[in-house]
C-alpha positions as CSV (number, residue, x, y, z in Angstrom):
1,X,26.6,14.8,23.0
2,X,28.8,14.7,19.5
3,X,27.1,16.5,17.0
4,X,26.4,13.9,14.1
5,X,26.6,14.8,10.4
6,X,25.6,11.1,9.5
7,X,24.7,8.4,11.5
8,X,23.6,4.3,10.8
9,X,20.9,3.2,13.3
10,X,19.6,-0.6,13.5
11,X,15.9,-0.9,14.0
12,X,14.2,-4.3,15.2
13,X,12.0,-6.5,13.3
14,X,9.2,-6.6,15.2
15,X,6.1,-9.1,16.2
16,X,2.6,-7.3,16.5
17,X,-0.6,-8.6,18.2
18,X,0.8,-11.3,20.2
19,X,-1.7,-13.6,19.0
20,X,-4.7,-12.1,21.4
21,X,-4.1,-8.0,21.6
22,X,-4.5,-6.8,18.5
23,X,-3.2,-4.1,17.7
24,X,-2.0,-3.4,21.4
25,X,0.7,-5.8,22.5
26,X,4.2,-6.0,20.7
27,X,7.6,-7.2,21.2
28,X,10.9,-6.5,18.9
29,X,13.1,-9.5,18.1
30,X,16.8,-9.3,18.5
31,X,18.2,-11.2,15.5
32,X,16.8,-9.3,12.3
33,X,16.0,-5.6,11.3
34,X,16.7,-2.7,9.2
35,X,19.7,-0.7,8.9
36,X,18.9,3.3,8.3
37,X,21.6,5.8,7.5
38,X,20.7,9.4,7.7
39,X,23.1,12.4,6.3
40,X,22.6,16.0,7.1
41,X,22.0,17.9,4.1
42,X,21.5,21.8,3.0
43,X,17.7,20.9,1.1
44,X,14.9,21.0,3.1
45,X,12.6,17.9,3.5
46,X,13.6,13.9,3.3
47,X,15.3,12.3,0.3
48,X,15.6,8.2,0.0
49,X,18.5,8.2,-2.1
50,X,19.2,4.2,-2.2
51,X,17.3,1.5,-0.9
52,X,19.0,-1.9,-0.5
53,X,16.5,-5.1,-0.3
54,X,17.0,-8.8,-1.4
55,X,13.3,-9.5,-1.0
56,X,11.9,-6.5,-3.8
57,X,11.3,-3.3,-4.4
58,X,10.1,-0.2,-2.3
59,X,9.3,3.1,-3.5
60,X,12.1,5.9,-3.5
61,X,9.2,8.6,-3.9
62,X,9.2,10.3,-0.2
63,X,5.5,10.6,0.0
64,X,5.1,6.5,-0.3
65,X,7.6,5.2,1.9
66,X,7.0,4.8,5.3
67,X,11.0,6.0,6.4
68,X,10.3,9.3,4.7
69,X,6.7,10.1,5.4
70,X,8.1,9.5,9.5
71,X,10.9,11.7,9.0
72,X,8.6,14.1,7.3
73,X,6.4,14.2,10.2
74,X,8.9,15.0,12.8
75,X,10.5,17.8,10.8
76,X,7.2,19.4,10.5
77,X,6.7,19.2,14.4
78,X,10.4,20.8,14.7
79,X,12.1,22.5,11.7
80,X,10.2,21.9,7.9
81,X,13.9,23.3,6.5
82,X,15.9,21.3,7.9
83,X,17.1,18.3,5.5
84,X,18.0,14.8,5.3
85,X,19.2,11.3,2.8
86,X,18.1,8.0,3.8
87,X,19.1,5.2,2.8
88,X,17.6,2.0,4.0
89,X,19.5,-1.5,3.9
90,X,16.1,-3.9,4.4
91,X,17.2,-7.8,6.4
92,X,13.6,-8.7,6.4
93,X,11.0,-9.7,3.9
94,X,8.1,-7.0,2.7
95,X,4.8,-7.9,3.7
96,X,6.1,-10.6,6.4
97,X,4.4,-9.9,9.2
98,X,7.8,-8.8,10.9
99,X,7.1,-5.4,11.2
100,X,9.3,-4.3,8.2
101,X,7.2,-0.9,7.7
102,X,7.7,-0.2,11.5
103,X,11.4,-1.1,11.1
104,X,12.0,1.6,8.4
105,X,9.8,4.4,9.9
106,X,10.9,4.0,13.7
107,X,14.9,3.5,12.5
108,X,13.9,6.7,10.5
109,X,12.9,8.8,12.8
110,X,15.5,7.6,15.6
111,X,18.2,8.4,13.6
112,X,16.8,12.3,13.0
113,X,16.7,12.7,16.2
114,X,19.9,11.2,17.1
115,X,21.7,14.0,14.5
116,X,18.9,16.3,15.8
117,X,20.4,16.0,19.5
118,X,17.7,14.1,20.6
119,X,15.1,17.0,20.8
120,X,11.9,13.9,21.4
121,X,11.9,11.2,23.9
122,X,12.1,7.7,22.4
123,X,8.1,7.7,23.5
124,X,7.6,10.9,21.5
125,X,9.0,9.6,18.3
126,X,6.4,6.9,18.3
127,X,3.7,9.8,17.3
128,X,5.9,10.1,14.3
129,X,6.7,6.5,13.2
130,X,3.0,5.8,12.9
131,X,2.1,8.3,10.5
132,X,4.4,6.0,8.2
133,X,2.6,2.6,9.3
134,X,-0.3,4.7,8.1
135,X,1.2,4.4,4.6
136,X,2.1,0.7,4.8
137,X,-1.8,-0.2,6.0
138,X,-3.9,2.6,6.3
139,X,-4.1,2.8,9.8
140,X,-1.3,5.0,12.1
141,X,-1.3,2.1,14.6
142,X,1.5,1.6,17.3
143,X,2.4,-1.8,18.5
144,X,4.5,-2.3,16.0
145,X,7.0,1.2,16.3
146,X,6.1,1.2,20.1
147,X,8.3,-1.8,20.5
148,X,10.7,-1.2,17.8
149,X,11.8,2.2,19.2
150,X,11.5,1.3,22.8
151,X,12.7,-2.1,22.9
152,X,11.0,-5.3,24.9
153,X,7.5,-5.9,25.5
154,X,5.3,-2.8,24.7
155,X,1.5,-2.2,25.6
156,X,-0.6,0.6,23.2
157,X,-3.4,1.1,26.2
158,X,-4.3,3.9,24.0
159,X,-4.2,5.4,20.3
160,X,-5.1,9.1,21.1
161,X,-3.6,10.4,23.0
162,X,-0.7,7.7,22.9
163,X,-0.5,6.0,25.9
164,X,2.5,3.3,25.9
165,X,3.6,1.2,28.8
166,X,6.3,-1.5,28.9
167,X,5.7,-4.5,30.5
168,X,8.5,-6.8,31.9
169,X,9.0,-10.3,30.3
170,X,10.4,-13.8,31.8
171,X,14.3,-13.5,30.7
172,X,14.7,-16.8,29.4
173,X,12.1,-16.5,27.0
174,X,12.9,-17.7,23.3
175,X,11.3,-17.0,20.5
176,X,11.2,-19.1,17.0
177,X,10.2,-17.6,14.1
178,X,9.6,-18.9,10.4
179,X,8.1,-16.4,7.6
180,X,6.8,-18.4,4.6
181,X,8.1,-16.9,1.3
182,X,4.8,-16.0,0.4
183,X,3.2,-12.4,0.8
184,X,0.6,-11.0,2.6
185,X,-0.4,-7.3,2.3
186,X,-0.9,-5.8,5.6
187,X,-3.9,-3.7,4.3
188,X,-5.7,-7.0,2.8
189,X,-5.2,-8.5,6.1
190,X,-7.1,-5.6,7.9
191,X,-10.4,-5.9,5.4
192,X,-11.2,-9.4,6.0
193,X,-11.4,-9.0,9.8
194,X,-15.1,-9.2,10.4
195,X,-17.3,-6.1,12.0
196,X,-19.3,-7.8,14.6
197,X,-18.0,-10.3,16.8
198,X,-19.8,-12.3,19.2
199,X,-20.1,-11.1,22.8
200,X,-18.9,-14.6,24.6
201,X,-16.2,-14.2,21.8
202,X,-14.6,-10.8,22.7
203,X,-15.0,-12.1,26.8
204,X,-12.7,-15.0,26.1
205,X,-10.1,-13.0,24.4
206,X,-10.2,-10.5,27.0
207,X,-9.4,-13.1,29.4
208,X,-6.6,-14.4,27.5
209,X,-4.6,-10.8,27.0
210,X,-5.1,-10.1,30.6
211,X,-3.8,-13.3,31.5
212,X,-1.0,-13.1,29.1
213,X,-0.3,-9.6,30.6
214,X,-0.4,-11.1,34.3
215,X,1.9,-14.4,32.5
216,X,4.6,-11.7,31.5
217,X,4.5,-9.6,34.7
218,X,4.7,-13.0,37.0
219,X,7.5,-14.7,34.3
220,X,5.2,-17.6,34.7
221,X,5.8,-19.4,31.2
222,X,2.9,-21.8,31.9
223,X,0.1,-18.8,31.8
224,X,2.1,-17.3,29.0
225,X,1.4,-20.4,27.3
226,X,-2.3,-21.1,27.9
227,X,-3.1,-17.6,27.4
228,X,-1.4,-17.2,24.0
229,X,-4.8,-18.0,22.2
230,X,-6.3,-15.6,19.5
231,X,-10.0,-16.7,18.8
232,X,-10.9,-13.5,16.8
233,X,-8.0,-13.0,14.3
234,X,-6.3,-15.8,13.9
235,X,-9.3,-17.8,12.6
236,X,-9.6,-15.2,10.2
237,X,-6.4,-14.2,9.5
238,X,-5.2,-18.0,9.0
239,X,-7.1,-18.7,5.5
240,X,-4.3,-16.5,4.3
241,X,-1.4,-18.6,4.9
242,X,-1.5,-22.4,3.7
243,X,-0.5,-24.7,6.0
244,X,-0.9,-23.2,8.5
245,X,-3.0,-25.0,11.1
246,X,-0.4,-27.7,10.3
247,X,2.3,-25.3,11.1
248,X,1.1,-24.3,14.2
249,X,0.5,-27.9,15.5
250,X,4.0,-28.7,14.6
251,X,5.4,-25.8,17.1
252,X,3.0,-27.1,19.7
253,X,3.8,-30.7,19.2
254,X,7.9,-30.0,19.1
255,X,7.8,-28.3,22.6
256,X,6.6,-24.5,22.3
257,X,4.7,-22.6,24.8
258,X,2.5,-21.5,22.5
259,X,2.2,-20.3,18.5
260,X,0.2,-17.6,16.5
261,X,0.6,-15.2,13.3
262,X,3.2,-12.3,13.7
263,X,1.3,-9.6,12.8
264,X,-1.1,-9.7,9.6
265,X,1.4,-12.6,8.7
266,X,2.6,-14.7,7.0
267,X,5.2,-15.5,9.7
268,X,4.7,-17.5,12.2
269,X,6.2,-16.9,15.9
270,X,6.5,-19.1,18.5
271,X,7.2,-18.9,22.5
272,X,9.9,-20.8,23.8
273,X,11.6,-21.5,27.1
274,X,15.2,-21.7,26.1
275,X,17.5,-21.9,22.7
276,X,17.4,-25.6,22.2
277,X,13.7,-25.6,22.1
278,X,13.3,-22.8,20.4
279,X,15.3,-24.4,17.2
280,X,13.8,-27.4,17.5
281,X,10.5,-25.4,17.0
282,X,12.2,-23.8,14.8
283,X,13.0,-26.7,12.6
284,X,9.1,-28.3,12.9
285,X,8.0,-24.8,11.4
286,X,10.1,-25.1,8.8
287,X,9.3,-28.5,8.0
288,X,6.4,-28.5,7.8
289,X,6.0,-25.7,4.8
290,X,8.6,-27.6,3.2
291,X,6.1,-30.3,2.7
292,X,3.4,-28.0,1.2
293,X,6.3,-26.8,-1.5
294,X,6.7,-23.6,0.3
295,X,10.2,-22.2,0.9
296,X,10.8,-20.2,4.5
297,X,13.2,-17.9,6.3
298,X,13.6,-19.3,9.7
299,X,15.5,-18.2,12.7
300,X,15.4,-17.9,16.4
301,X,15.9,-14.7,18.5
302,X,15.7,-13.5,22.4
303,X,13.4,-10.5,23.3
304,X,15.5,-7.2,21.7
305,X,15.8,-5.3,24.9
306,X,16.9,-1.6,23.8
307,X,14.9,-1.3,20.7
308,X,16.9,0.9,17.9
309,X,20.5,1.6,18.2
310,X,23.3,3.5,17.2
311,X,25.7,1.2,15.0
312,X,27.9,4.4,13.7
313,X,28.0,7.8,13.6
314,X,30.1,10.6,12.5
């Protein structure tokens, strides 16, 4: 392997939860991420020198931005003098549910390790990518780094130790997204969930990620559909985002498999079974929050299959 001085890496927007598996299932989307470029440099530790984003500001200060505190993390477990620049080009809304924290610390971390000479597997640099979701929302969960490093469909069966699986996925399968130009804090999202939870309630979910498991396995699009049913966060988690019951009924109605929050939200994602639906969805979503006076980004994207990726290096 070419030994890198600099290198540009894409990392993949991601959806998290997959309406029913909280906090365990995710997928990364093909259409929309961050770019990360990392230089070599002679001072120990991680430096952001420039961050580019259209949608506001993030912090340049290494110990509150969740590319840094990644890199950080996997410097200590190899070399604390070695030393890096970041600079981070954001194509996604902050706070939109797409996984834009993940983006930045998985594309962080890949990208050290890609001038590194890949010391870590692509599983290994997970461990490191959440200590900088733990930054964005208090909690050093996976499913949203899993799938953005790894690519596809990912499963967190476990926290610690981290146990990741992928799980194969129906190849045809479209998704439509629309994220509401409105913000919602990851972290806020987290307090409102209640404690308790009825028992009947937490036996119907579990029904409905096993089956949406078995739905992805099989490539049956039907079960994918029925099974794509959140009755513990999405009640919840939906007083957060006007319009959306609306929203969602408007996917159903236009054709979609099924439709739920991405991540803590505010976007919206829906299943699809090919590109024509999937705009058509697509368009309803939007719509619809143009009625309630609320501008959206929309787009529509096929399952990101490699996760983050070289785009240069030198």
């Amino acid at each position: 392997m070419k030994n890198l001085s600099t290198v540009k890496v894409f990392s993949p927007a991601t959806v998290a939860n997959v309406a029913c598996a909280f906090d365990v299932l995710g997928f990364a989307l093909e259409s929309v991420g961050d770019l990360i470029t990392a230089h070599k440099t002679k001072v120990p530790g991680v430096k952001i020198t420039k961050i580019i984003s259209p949608y506001g500001e993030l912090s340049l200060d290494p110990k509150h931005n969740t590319a840094s505190v990644a890199a950080q993390t996997l410097l200590k477990n190899l070399d604390p003098g070695l030393g890096f620049e970041l600079e981070i080009e954001k194509q996604m809304p902050i706070g939109s549910g797409l996984g834009s924290s993940a983006a930045s610390a998985a594309g962080a971390v890949f990208a050290l390790n890609e001038l590194l000479n890949r010391p870590f597997t692509q599983k290994e640099l997970i461990t490191f990518a959440m200590e900088g979701e733990r930054v964005a929302a208090g909690v050093a969960h996976a499913d949203n780094v899993a799938p953005a490093l790894l690519g596809g469909f990912t499963l967190v069966r476990q926290g610690l130790p981290l146990d990741v699986v992928k799980i194969p996925f129906p190849e045809q399968l479209v998704i439509a997204v629309v994220c509401p130009l409105i913000e919602v804090r990851t972290e806020d999202a987290r307090k409102i969930l209640k404690k308790l939870i009825p028992f009947k309630r937490v036996v119907e979910q579990f029904g409905n990620i096993a089956g949406l498991v078995a739905g992805l396995c099989q490539k049956d699009l039907e079960l994918i559909g029925r099974s794509l049913q959140d009755v513990i966060i999405e009640p919840e988690r939906a007083i957060l985002i006007p319009g959306f019951k609306e929203a969602k009924q408007s996917a159903l109605d236009a054709g979609a498999l099924g439709c739920s929050i991405s991540g803590s939200g505010p976007a919206l994602f829906a299943f699809c079974k090919d590109l024509a639906q999937a705009q058509k969805v697509a368009d309803a979503l939007a719509l619809q929050f143009k009625k309630i006076e609320i501008d959206s980004l929309v787009f529509t994207s096929a399952i990101n299959r490699t996760g983050c990726a070289v785009v240069e290096g030198q």
